[in-house]
MIZA-656751 format. One record per residue: x, y negated, z of N, C-alpha, C, CB in turn. Coordinates in steps of 0.02 Angstrom, whole numbers, padded with zeros to 5 digits, always signed. Each point is the difference from the previous one (the first is absolute). Glycine has a CB too. Layout:
N
XYZXYZXYZXYZ...
***
This chain:
332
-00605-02151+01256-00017-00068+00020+00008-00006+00076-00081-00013-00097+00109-00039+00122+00016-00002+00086-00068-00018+00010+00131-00043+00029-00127+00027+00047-00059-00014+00050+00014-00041+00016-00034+00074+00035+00006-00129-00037+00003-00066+00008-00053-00019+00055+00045-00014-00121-00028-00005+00188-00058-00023+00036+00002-00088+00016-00003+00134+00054-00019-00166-00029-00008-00104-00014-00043+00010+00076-00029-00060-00179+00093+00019+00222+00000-00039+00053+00012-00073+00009+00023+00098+00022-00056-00142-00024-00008-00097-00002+00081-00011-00024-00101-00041+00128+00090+00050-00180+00063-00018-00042+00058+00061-00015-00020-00121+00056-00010+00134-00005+00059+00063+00000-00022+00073-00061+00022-00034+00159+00043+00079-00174-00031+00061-00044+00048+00044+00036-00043-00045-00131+00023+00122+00126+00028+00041+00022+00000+00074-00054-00029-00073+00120+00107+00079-00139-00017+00055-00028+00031+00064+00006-00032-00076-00057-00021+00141+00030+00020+00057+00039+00006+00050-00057-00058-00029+00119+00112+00035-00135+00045+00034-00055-00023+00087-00002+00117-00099+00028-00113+00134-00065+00000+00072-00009+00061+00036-00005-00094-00021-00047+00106+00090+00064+00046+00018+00011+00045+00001-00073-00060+00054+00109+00033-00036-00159+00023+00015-00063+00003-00078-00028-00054+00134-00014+00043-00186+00052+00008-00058-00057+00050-00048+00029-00125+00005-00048+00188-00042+00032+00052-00040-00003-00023-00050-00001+00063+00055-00042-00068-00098+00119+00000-00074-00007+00028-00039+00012-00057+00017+00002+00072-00079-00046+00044-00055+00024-00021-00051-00002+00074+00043-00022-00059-00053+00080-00038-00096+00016+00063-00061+00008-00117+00053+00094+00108-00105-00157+00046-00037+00014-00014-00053-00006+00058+00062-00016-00038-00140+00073-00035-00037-00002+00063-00070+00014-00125+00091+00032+00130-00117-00099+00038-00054+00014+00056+00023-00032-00048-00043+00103+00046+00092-00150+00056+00043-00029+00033+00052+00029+00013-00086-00043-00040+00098+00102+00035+00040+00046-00039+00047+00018+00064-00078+00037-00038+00143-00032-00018+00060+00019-00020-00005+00049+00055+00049-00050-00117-00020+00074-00009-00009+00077-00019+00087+00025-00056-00153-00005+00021+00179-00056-00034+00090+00038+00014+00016-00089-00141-00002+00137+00170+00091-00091+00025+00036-00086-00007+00071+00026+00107-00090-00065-00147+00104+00047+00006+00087+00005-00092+00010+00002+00147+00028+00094-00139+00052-00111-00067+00034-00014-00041+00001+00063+00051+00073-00088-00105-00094+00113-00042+00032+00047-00010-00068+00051+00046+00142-00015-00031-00204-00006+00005-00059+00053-00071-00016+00044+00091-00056-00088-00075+00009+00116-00054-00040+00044+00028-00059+00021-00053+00096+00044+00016-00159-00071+00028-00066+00027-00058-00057-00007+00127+00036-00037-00103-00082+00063-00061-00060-00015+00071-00036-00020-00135-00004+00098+00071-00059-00147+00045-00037-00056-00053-00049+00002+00074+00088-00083-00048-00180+00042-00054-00007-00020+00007-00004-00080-00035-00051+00115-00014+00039-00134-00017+00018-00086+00013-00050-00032-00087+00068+00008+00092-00140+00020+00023-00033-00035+00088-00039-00020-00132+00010+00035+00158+00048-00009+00072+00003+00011+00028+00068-00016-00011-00088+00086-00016+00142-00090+00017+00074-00018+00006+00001-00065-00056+00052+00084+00109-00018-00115-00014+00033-00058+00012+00087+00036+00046-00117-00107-00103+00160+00066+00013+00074+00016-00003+00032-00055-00042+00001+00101+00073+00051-00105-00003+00051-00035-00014+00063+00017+00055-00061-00039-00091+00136+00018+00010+00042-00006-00008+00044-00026+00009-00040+00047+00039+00089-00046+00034+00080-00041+00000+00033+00003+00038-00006-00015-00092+00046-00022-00006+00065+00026+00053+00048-00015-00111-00021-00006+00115+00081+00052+00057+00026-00009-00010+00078+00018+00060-00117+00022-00121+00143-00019-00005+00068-00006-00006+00023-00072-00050+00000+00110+00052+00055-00134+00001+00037-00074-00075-00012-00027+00094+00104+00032-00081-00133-00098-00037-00016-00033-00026+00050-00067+00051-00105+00059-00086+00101-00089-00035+00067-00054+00006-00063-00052-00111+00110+00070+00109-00106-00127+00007-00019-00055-00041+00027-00056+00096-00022+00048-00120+00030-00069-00045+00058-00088-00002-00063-00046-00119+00109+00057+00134-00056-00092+00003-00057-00081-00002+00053-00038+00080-00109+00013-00108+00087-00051-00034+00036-00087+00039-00074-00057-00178+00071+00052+00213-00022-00122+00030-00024-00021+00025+00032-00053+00001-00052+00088-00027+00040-00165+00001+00033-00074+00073-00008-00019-00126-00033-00041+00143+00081+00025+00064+00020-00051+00011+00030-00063+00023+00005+00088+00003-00033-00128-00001+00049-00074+00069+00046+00005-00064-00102-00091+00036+00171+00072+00074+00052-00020+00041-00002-00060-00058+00075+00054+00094-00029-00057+00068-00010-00072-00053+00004-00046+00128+00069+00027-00188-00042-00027-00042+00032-00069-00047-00056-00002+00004+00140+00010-00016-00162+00030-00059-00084-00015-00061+00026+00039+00026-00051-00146-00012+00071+00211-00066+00035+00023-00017-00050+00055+00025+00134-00026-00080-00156+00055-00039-00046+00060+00003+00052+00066-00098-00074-00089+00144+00064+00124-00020+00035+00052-00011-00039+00060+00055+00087-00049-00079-00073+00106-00040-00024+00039+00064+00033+00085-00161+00003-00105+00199-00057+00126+00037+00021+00081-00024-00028+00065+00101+00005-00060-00140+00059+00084-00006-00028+00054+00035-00001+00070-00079+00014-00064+00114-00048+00106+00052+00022+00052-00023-00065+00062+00121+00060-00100-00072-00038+00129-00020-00025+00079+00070-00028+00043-00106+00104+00004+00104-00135-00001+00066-00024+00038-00003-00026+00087+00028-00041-00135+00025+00074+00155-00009-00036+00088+00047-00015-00002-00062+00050+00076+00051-00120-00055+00082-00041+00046-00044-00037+00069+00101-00054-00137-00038+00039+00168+00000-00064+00040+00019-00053-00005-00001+00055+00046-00004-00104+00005+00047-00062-00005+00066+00011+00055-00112-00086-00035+00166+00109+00009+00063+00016+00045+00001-00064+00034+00074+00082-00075-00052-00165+00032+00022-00028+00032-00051-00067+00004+00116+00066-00022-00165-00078+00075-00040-00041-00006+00003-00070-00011-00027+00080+00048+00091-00098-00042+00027-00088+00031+00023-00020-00082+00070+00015+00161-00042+00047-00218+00019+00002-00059-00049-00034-00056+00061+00100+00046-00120-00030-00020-00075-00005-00033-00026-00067+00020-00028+00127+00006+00016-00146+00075-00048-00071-00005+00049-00044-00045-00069-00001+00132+00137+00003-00129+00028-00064-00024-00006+00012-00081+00089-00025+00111-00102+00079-00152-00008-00004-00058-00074-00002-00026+00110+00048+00004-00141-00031+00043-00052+00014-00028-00071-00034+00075+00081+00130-00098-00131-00167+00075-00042-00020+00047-00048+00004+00029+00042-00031-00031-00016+00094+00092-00017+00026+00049-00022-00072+00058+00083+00126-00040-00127-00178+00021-00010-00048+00052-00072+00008+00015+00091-00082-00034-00111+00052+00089-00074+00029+00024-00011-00058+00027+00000+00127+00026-00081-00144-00044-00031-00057+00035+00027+00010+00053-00097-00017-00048+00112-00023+00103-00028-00031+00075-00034+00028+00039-00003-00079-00038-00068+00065-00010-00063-00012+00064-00031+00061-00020-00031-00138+00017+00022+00173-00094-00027+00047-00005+00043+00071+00002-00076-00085-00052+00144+00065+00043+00042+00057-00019-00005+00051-00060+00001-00015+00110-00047-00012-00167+00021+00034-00068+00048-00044-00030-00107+00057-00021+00157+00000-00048+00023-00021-00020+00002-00067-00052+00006+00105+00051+00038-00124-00071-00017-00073-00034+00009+00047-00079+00061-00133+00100-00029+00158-00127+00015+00003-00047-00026+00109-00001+00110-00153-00006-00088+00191-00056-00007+00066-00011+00082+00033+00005-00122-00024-00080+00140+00005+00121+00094+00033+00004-00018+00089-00021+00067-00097+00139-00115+00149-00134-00022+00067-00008-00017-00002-00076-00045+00023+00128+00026-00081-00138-00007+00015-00078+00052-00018-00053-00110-00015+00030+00172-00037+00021+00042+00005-00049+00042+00082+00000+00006-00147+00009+00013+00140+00058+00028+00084+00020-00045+00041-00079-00002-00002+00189-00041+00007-00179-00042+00060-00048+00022-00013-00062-00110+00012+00060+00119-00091-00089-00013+00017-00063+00101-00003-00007-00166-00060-00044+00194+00049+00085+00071+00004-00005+00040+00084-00032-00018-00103+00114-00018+00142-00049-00001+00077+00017-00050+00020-00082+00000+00003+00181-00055-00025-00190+00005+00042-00063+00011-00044-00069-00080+00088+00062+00111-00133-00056+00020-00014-00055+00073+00052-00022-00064-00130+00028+00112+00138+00006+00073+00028+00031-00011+00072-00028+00023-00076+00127-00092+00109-00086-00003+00077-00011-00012+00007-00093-00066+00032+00148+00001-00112-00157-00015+00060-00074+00069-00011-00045-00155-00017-00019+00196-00055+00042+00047+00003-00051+00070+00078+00025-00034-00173-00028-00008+00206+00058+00084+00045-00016-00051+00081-00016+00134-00075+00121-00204+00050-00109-00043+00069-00036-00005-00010-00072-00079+00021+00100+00076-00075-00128-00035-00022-00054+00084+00022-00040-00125-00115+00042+00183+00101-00013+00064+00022-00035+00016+00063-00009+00034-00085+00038-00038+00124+00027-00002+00082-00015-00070+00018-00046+00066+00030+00128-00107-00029-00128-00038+00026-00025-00006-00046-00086-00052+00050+00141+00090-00089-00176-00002-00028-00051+00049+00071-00032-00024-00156+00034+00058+00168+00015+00038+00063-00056-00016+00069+00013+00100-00067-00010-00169+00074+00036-00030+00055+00005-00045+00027-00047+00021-00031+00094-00020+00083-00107-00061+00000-00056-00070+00022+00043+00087+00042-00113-00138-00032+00094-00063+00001+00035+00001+00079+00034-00069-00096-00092+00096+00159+00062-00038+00034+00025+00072+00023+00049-00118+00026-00100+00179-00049+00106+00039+00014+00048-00008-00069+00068+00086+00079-00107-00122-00117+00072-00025-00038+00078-00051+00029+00041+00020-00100-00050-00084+00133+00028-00026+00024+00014+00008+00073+00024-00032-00089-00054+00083+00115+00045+00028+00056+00046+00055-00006+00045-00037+00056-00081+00092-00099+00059+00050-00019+00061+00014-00083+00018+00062+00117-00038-00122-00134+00004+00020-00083-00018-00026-00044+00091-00044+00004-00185+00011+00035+00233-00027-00051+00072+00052+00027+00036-00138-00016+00008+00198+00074-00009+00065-00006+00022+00044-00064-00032-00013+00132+00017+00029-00126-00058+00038-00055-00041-00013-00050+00020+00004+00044-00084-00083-00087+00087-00005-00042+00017-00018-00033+00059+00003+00027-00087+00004+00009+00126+00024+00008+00080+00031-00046+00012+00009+00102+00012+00048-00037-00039+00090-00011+00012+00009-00079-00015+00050+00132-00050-00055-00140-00017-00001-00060-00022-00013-00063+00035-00020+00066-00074-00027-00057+00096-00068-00058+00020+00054-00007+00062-00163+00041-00042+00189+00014+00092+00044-00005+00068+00037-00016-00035-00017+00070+00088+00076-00060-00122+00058-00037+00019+00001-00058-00051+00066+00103+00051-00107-00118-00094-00020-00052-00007-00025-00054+00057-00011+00068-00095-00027-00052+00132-00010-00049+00060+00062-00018+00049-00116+00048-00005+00149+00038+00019+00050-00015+00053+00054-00034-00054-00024+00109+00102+00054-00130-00140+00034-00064-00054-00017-00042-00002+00021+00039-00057-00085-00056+00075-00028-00081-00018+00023-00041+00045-00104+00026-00045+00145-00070+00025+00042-00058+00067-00039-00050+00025+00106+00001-00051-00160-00004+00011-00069-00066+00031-00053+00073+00045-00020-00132-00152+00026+00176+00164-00039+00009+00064+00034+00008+00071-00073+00051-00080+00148-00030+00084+00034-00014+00042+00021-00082+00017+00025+00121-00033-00053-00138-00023+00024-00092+00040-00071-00058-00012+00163+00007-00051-00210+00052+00050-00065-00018+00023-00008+00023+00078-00048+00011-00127+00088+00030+00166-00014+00047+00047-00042+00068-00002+00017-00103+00043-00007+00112-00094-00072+00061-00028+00070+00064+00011-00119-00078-00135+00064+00130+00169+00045+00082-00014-00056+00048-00016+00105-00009+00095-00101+00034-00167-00032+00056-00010+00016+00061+00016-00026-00059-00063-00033+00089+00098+00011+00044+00046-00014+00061-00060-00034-00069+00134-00010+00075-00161-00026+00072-00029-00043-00005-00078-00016+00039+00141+00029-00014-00192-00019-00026-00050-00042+00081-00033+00111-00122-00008-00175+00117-00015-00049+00049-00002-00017-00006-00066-00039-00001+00113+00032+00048-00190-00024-00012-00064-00066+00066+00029+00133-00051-00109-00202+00007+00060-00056+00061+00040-00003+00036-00067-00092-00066+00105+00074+00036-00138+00007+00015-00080+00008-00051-00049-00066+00082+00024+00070-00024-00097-00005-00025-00055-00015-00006-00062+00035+00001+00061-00093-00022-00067-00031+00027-00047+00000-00032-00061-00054+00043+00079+00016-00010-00128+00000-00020-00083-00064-00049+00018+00045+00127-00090-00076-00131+00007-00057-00032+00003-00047+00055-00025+00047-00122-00013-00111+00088+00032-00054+00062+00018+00008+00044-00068-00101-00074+00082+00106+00040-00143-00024+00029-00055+00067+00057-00018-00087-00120-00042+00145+00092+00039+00083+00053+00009-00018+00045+00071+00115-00109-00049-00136+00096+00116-00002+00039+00015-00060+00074-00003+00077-00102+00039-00146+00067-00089-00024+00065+00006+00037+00034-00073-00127-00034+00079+00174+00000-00129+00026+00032-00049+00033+00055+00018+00001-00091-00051+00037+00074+00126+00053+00049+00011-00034+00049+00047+00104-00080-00016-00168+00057+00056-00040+00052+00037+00004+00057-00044-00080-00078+00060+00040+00061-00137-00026+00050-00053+00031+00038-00009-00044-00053-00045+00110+00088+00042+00018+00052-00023+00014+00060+00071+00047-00082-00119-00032+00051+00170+00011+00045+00072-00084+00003+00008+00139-00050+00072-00183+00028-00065-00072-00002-00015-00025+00077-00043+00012-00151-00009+00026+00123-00050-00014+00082-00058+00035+00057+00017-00008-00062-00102+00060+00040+00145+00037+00059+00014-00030+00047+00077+00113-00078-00068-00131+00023+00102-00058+00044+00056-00052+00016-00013+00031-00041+00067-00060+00034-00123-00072+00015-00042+00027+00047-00031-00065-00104-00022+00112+00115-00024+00023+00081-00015+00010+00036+00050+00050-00024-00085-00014+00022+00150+00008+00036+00055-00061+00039+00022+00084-00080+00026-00127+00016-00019-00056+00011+00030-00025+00084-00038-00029-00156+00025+00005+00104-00104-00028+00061-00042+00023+00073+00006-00011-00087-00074+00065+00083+00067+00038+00054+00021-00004+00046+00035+00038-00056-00019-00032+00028+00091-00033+00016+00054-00055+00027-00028+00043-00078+00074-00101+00031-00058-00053+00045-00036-00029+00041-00021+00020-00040+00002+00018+00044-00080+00001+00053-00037+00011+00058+00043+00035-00065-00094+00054+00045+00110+00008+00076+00054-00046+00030+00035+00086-00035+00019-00107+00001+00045-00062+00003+00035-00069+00033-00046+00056-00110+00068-00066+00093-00109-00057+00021-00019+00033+00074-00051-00078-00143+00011+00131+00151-00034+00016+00061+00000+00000+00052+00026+00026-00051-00030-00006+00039+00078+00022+00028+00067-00076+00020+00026+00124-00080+00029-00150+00045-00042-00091+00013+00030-00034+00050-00049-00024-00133+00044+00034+00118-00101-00010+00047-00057+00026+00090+00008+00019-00128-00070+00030+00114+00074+00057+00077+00012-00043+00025+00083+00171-00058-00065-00170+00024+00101-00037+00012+00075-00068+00020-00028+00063-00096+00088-00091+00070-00149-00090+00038+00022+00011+00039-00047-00098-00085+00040+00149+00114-00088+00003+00051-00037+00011+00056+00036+00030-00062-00081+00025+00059+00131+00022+00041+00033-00050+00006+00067+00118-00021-00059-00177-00013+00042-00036+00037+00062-00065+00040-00044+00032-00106+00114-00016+00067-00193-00064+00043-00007-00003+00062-00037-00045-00099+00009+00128+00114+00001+00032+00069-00019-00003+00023+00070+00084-00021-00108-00095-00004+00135+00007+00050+00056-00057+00001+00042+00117-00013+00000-00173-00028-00037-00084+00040+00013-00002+00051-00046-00073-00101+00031+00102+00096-00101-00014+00042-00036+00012+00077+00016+00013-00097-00063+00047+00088+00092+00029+00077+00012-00019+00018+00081+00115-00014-00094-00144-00019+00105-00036+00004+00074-00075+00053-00032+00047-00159+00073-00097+00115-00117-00032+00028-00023-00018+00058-00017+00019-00074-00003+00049+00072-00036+00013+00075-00033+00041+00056+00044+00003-00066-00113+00017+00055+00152+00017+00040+00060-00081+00012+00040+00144-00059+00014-00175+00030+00001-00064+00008+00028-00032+00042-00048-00005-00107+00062-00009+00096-00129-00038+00043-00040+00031+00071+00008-00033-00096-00082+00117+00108+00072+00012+00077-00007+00011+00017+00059+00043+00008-00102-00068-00051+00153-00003+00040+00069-00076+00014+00010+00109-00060+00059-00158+00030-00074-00068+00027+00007+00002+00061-00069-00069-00134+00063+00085+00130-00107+00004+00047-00045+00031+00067+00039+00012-00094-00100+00017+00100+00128+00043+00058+00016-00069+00011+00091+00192-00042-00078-00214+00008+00096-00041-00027+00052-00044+00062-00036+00019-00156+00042-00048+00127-00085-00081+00040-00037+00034+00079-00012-00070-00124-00092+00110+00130+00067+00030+00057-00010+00006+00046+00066+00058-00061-00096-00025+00024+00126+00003+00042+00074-00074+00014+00033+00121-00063+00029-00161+00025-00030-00074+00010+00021-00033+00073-00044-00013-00153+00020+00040+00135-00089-00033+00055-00024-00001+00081+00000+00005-00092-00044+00075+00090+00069+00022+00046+00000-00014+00021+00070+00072-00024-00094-00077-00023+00143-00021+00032+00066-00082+00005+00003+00112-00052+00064-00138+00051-00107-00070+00012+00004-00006+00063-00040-00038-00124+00013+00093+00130-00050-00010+00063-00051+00023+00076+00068+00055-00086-00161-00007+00064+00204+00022+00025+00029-00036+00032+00060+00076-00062-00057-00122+00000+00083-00063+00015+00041-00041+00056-00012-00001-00106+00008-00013+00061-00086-00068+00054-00016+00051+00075-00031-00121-00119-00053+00186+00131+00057+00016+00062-00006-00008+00050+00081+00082-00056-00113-00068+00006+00154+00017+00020+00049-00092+00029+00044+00146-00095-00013-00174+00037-00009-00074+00010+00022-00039+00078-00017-00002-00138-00025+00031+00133-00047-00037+00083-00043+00037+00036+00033-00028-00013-00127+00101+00018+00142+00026+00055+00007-00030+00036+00078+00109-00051-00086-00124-00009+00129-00016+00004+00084-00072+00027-00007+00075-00111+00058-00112+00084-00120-00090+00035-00017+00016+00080-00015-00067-00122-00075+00107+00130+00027+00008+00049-00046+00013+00078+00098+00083-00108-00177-00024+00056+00217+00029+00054+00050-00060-00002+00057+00145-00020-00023-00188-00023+00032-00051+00002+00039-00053+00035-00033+00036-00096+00053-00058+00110-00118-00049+00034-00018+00022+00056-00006-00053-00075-00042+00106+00121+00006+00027+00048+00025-00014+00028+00068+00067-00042-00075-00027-00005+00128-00005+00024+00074-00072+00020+00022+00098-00079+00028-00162+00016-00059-00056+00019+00018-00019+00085-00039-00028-00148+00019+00019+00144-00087-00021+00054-00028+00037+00062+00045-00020-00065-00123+00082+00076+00147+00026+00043+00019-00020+00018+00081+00082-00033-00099-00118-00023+00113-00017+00013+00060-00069+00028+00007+00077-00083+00029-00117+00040-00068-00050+00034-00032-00026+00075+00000+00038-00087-00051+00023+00086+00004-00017+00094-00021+00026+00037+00051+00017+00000-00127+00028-00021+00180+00030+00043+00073-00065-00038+00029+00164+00018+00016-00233-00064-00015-00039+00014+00054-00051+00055-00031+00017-00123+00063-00035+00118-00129-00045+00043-00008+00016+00101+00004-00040-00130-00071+00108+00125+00040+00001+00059+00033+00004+00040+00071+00026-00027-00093-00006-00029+00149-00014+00019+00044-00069-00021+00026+00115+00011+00003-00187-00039-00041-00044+00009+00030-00023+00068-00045-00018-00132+00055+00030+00154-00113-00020+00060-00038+00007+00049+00063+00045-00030-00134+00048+00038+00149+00016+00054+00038-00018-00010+00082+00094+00023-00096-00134-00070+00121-00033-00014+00064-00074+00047-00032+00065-00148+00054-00083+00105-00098-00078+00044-00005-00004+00060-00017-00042-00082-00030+00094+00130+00004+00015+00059-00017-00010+00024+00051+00064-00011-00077-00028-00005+00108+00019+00045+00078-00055-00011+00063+00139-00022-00027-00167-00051+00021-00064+00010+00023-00054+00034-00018+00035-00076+00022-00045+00096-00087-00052+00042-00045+00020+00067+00043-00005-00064-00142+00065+00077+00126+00040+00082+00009-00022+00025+00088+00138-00036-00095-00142-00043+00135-00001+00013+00070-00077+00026-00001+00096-00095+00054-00140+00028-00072-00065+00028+00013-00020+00043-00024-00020-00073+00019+00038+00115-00077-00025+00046-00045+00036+00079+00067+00006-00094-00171+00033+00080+00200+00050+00058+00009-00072-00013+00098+00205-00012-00106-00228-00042+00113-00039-00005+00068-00063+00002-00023+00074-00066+00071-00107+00090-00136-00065+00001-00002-00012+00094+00006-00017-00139-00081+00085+00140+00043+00025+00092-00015-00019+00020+00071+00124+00004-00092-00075-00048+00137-00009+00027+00066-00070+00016+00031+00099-00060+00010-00118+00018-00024-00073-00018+00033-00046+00025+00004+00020-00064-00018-00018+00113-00084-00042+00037-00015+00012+00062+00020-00023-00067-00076+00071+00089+00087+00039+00058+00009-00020+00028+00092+00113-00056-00110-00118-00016+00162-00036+00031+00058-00075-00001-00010+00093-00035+00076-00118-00002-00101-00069+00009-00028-00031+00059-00027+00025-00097-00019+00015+00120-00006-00024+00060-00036-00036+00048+00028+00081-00016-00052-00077+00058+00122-00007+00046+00029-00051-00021+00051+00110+00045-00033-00120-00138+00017-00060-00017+00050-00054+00014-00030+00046-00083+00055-00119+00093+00007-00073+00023-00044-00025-00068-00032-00045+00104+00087-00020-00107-00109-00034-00055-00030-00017-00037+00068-00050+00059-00117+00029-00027+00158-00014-00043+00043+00051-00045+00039-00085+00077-00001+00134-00044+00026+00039-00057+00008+00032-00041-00042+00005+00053+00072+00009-00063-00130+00020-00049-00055-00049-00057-00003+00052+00093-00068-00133-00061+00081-00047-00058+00004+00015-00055+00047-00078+00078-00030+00083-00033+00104-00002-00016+00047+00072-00067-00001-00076+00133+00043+00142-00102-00061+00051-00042-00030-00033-00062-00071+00093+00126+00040-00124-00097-00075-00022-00062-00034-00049-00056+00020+00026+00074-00071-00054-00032+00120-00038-00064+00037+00033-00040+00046-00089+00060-00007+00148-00032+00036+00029-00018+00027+00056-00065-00022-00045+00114+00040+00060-00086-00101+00045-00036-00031-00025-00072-00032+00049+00117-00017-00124-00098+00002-00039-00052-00025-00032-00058+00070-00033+00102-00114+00021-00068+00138-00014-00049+00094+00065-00042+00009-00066+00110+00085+00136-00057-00115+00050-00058+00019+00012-00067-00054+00060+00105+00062-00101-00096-00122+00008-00045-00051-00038-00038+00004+00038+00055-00059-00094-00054+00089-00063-00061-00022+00015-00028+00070-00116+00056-00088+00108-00145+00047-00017-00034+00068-00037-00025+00033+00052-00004-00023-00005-00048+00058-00009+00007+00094-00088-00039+00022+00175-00032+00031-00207+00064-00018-00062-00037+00016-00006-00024+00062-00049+00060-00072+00059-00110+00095-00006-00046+00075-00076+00000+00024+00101-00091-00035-00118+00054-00017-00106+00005+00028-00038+00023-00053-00012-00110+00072-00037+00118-00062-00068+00022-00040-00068-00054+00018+00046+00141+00011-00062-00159-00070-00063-00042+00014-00065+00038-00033+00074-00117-00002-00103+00127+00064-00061+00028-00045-00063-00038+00015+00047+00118+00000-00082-00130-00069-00049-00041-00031-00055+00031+00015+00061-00042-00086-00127+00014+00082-00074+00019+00016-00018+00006-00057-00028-00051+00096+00059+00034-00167-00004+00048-00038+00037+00053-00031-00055-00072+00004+00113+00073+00004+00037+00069+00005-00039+00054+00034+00104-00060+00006-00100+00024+00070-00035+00046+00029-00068+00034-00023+00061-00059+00073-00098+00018-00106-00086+00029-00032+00022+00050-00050-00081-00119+00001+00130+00089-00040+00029+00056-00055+00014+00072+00024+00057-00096-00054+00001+00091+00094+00029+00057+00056-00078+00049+00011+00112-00098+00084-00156+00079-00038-00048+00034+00005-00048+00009-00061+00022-00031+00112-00022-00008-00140-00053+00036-00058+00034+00074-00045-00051-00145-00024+00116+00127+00014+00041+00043-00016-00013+00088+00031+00075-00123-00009-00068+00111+00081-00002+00041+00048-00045+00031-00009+00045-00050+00061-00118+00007-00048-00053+00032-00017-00027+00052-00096-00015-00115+00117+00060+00091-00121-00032+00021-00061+00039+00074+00003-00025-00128-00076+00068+00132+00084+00060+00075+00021-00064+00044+00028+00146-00060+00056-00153+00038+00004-00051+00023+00050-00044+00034-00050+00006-00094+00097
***
C-alpha cells in the first residue's frame, strides 16, 4: 500500500522500492516506475500499483490416481510480475487517491489464476498414476509437470506474470489409506524390533550362562585347591610332628648320654677323693704313731680349740655368778 500524505488539496505519494507506480491523469502517463515520489491532485489522478518483488504462493489441492485414490498436493509457487504496465492493464492494480489501497483484489486473481493452471496439469499427471507409485516418485513428476505446465501457459506471460520456482511439499493419501499402507512397514519394524529383541535377550541368556559356568568352575577350582590346601597342611604337620620326635628322641639321647658321662665322672671324682683322703688319713696315722699320749692330747686339744667358736664377749650374770660359787664351794 503507498503512503499517501494530504496537503490543502494537494496529495503526495511515496512509492516503495518493490512496488510499480503509474500515475495517469487525463489519459496520459505522467510517473512510471518502482520507488516514486510526487504530488498529484486526487481528483484528477488515476494510480496504480505493482508489486514486483517475488511472491510465495501455497495451495493445497485433491487429486484422484489411476486406482481411484484421494490424494492430498501440497506445493508452493514463486513468481513475479515481469511486466508491470501488462499486468495493471489486464488486471486492476488501481489504488484510491487519498488512501492508497487497492480498489479491487488483482493478488487474488493472480492466486486463483496460478493455482487453477498448476492443479490442472497435477490433477493430469497424476490421473495416470496409480497411488502407490505417486507416493514414491509421484512429488517429482508433479513438479515437473506443474513447471512446464506454467512455463506454457500463454495467459501468464500476457498477464505479465513470470514464474520463478515451483515447490511440491507433499503428497498424501487420506488418513484412513494412509494408515492402511503405514500397517504393514509398521509390522515389519515390529518384527525387526522383536527380533532384535529376541536376539538381545539371547545373547543375555548365553552371557549369564557363560558366566555362571564360569562361577561354577571358579568354584570348583577353589574347592580342589583348598582340597589339595588341607592336604598340604596335613602333611606338613605330620612332618613337624616327625621332625619334633625325631629332635626329642636326639635331645634326650644327648641328655641321657651326658648324664651318664656326668655321673661317672662325679663316681670317678669321689673315688679318687675317697683314695686321696684315705691315702692322707694313712699318712697322718702313720706320723702319729710313734707320738706319746700326751702329746696327741695336747694335739687334740689343740685341734679342738681350733674347731669351736669364736667368742667375742662373755656376759656374766649375778646369777650365774651365785651358781659359779656355790658350785665352788661345794668342791671345797
Amino acid at each position: 500500500m503507498a503512503d499517501i500524505t494530504r496537503r490543502l488539496g494537494w496529495r503526495h505519494l511515496r512509492g516503495a522500492p518493490t512496488a510499480h507506480i503509474r500515475h495517469h491523469r487525463g489519459g496520459k502517463l505522467l510517473h512510471d516506475g518502482p520507488g516514486l515520489s510526487f504530488w498529484y491532485r486526487a481528483l484528477t489522478a488515476a494510480l496504480s500499483e505493482v508489486p514486483v518483488d517475488d511472491r510465495e504462493l501455497a495451495m493445497t489441492f485433491h487429486a484422484r490416481t489411476a486406482d481411484f485414490q484421494d490424494v492430498a498436493v501440497q506445493a508452493t509457487v514463486t513468481y513475479r510480475i515481469s511486466d508491470p504496465a501488462t499486468a495493471a492493464a489486464r488486471l486492476d492494480f488501481s489504488i484510491d487517491p487519498d488512501t492508497g489501497v487497492w480498489r479491487g483484489a488483482p493478488l487474488e486473481q493472480l492466486g486463483t489464476l496460478l493455482t487453477e493452471t498448476a492443479q490442472q496439469h497435477a490433477l493430469d499427471v497424476l490421473a495416470r498414476t496409480p497411488l502407490a507409485a505417486a507416493l514414491a516418485d509421484g512429488v517429482t513428476a508433479v513438479r515437473e509437470r506443474i513447471a512446464a505446465g506454467l512455463a506454457g501457459e500463454p495467459r501468464l506471460p500476457g498477464t505479465g506474470i513470470e514464474v520463478v520456482a515451483v515447490r511440491v511439499v507433499a503428497l498424501r493419501p487420506e488418513p484412513e489409506v494412509e494408515r492402511a499402507l503405514r500397517t504393514p512397514a509398521r509390522e515389519q519394524i515390529q518384527q525387526e524390533a522383536d527380533r532384535a529383541t529376541y536376539e538381545r535377550r539371547a545373547v543375555a541368556v548365553e552371557r549369564e550362562r557363560a558366566i555362571a559356568e564360569n562361577e561354577l568352575a571358579s568354584q570348583i577350582e577353589l574347592a580342589r585347591r583348598e582340597e589339595q590346601l588341607v592336604d598340604q597342611r596335613g602333611t606338613n604337620a605330620r612332618r613337624e610332628a616327625e621332625e619334633g620326635a625325631a629332635a626329642d628322641a636326639v635331645r634326650a639321647e644327648a641328655e641321657a648320654t651326658r648324664s651318664v658321662r656326668l655321673a661317672r665322672a662325679e663316681a670317678e671324682g669321689a673315688r679318687e677323693i675317697g683314695e686321696a683322703r684315705a691315702q692322707a688319713q694313712a699318712a697322718w696315722l702313720r706320723v702319729h704313731a710313734d707320738v706319746d699320749v700326751a702329746t696327741l692330747h695336747a694335739l687334740t686339744g689343740t685341734r679342738l680349740a681350733e674347731n669351736l667358736p669364736r667368742i667375742d664377749s662373755v656376759t656374766v650374770t649375778p646369777d650365774l655368778l651365785t651358781g659359779l660359787l656355790s658350785r665352788l664351794g661345794a668342791r671345797e
